[in-house]
C-alpha positions as CSV (number, residue, x, y, z in Angstrom):
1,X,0.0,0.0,0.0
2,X,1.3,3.5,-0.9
3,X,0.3,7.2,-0.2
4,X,-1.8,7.3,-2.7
5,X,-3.8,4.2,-2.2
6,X,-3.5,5.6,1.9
7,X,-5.3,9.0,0.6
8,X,-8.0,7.3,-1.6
9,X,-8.9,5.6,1.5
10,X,-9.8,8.9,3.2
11,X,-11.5,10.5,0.0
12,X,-13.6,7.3,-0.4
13,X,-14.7,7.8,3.1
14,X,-15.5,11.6,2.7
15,X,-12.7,12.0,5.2
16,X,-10.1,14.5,3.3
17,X,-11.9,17.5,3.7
18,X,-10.5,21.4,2.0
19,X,-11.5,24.6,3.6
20,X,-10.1,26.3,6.9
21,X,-9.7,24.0,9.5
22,X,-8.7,24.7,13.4
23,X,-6.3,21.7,14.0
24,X,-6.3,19.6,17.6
25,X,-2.9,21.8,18.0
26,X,-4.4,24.9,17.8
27,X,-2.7,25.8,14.5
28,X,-5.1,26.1,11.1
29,X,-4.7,24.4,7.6
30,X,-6.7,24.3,4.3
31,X,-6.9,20.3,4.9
32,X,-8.5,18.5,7.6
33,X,-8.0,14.5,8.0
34,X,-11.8,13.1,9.4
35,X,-10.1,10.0,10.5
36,X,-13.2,8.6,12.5
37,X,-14.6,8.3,8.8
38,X,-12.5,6.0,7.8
39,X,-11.8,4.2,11.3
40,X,-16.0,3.8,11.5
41,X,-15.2,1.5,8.5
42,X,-14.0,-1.9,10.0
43,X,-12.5,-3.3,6.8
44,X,-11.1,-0.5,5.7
45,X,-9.5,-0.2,9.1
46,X,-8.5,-3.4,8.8
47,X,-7.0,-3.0,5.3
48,X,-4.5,0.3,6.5
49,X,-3.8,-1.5,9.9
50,X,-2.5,-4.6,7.8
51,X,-0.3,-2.9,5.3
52,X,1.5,-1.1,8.7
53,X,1.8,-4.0,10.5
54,X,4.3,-5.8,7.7
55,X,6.8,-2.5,8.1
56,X,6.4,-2.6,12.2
57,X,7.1,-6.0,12.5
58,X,10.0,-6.0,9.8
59,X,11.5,-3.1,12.3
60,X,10.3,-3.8,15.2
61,X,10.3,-7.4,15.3
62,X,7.8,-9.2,17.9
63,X,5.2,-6.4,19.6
64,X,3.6,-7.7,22.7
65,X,1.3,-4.9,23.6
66,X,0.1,-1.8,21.5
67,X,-0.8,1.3,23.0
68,X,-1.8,5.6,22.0
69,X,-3.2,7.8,23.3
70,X,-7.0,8.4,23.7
71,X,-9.1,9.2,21.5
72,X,-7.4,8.9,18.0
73,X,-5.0,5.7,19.1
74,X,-8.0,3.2,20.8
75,X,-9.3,2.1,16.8
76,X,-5.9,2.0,14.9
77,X,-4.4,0.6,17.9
78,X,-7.1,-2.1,18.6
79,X,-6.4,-3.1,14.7
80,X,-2.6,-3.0,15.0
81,X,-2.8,-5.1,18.3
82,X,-5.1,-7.4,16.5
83,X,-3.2,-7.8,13.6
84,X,0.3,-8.3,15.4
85,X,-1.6,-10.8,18.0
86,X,-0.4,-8.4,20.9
87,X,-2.8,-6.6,23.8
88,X,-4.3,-3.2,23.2
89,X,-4.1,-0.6,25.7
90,X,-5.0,3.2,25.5
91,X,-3.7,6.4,27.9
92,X,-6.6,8.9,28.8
93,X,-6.3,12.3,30.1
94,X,-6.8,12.7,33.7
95,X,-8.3,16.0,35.4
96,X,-5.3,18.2,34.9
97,X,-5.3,16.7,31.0
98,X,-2.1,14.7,31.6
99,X,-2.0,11.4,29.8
100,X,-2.1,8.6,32.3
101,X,-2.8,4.9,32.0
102,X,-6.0,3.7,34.0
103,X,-8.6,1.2,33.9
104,X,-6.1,-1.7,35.3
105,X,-3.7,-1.5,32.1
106,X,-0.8,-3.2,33.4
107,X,2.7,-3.7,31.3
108,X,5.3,-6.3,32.4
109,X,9.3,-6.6,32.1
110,X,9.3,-8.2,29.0
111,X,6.7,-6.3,26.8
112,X,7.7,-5.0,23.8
113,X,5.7,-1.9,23.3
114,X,4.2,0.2,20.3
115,X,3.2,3.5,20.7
116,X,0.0,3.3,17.6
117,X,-1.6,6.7,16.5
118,X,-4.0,7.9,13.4
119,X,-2.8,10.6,12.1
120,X,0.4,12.5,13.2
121,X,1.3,16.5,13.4
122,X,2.7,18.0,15.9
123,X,3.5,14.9,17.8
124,X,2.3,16.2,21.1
125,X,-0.2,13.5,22.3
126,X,2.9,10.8,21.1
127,X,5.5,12.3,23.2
128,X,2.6,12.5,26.0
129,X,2.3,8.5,25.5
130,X,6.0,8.1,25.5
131,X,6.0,10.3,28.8
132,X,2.6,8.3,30.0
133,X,5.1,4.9,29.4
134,X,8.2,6.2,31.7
135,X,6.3,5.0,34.4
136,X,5.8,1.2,33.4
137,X,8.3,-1.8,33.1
138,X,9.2,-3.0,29.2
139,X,10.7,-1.5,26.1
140,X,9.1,0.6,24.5
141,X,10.5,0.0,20.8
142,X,8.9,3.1,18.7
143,X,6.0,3.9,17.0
144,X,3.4,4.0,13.9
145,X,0.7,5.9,12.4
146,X,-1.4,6.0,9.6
147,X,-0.7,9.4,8.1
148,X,2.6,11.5,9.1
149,X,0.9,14.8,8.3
150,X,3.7,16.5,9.6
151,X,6.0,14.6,7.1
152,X,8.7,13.6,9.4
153,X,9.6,16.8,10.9
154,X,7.1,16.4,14.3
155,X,9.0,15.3,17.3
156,X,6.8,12.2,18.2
157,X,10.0,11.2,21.2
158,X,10.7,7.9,19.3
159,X,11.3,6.5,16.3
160,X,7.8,6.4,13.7
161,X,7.0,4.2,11.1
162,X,3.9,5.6,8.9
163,X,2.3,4.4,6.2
164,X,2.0,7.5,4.5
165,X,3.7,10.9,4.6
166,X,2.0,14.1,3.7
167,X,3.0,17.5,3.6
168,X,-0.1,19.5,3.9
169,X,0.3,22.6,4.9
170,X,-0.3,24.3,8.6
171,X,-0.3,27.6,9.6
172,X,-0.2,30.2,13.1
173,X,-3.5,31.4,13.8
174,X,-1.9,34.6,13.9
175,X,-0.1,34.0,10.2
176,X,-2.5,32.9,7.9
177,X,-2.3,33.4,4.6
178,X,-5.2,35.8,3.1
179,X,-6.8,33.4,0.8
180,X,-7.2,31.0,4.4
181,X,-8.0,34.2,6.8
182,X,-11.4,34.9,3.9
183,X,-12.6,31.6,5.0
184,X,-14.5,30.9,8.3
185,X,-12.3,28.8,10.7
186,X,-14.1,25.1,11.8
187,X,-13.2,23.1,14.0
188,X,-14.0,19.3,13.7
189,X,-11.2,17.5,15.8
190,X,-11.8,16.1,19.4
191,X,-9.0,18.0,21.8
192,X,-10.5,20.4,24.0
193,X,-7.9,22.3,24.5
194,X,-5.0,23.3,22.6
């Protein structure tokens, strides 16, 4: 699977969206990624998961528990676990927004452990799963994602394997540029806060 046939996954879901777009960092773009359209799709889920889990595995080598942050990382990292017969496990946000592992998620000496997100741009909630991990026995080995929006230049705190790598453009809410700024902000991700 390549970027292209990555992409045409999203358009066939209705999921790469154009117009002016407030992303989960705070910063805007022209293109907006509606990855719980394609992730409501189990098959097609199942189809992106697969391709990724070949170039894990041939880096990686043997995962025994995948895990991402909450909300984006629970579907691609249910697939990812599923397809690499390892355990799924998710961090939430607690009260003060920090990423913490509850729900009796537990991780032993020997795991070998994937940090699995959708889509990747600033690479905030991944280093706040690498953080999040610090606090747990096993190794954690890297990580993966669907789309690297960021196209390899967000500091996720590990290594990251992605099945595709985009360069779509992202701006300052204070820099825009005037053919963006004409067009009325929305705001269809799922952080809260930025």
């Amino acid at each position: 699977m390549n970027q292209d046939d990555v992409l045409n996954a999203f358009r066939e879901a209705d999921a790469l969206l154009e117009g002016h777009f407030i992303l989960s960092s705070g910063r805007r773009s022209p293109v907006f990624l509606q990855k719980a359209l394609v992730f409501a799709q189990p098959k097609v889920s199942e189809k992106l998961c697969a391709a990724l889990a070949k170039q894990v595995t041939e880096k990686f080598g043997k995962i025994t528990v995948v895990t991402g942050p909450a909300v984006g990382g629970i579907i691609p990292g249910y697939e990812m676990a599923r397809q690499l017969g390892a355990r799924a496990m998710f961090a939430e946000r607690d009260e003060d927004d920090v990423l913490i592992y509850k729900r009796g998620f537990e991780f032993n000496e020997d795991d070998r452990i994937l940090i699995m997100e959708d889509i990747v741009t600033t690479g905030k909630s991944f280093r706040e799963t690498v953080e999040a991990l610090k606090a747990f026995p096993g190794e954690m080995l890297g990580g993966a994602c669907i789309i690297d929006r960021s196209n390899g230049k967000a500091d996720v705190g590990c290594d990251l394997l992605a099945l595709a790598r985009v360069d779509f453009p992202d701006y300052d809410p204070n820099d825009l540029p005037p053919e963006l700024a004409k067009l009325e902000p929305v705001k269809p991700g799922s952080r809260r806060k930025f």
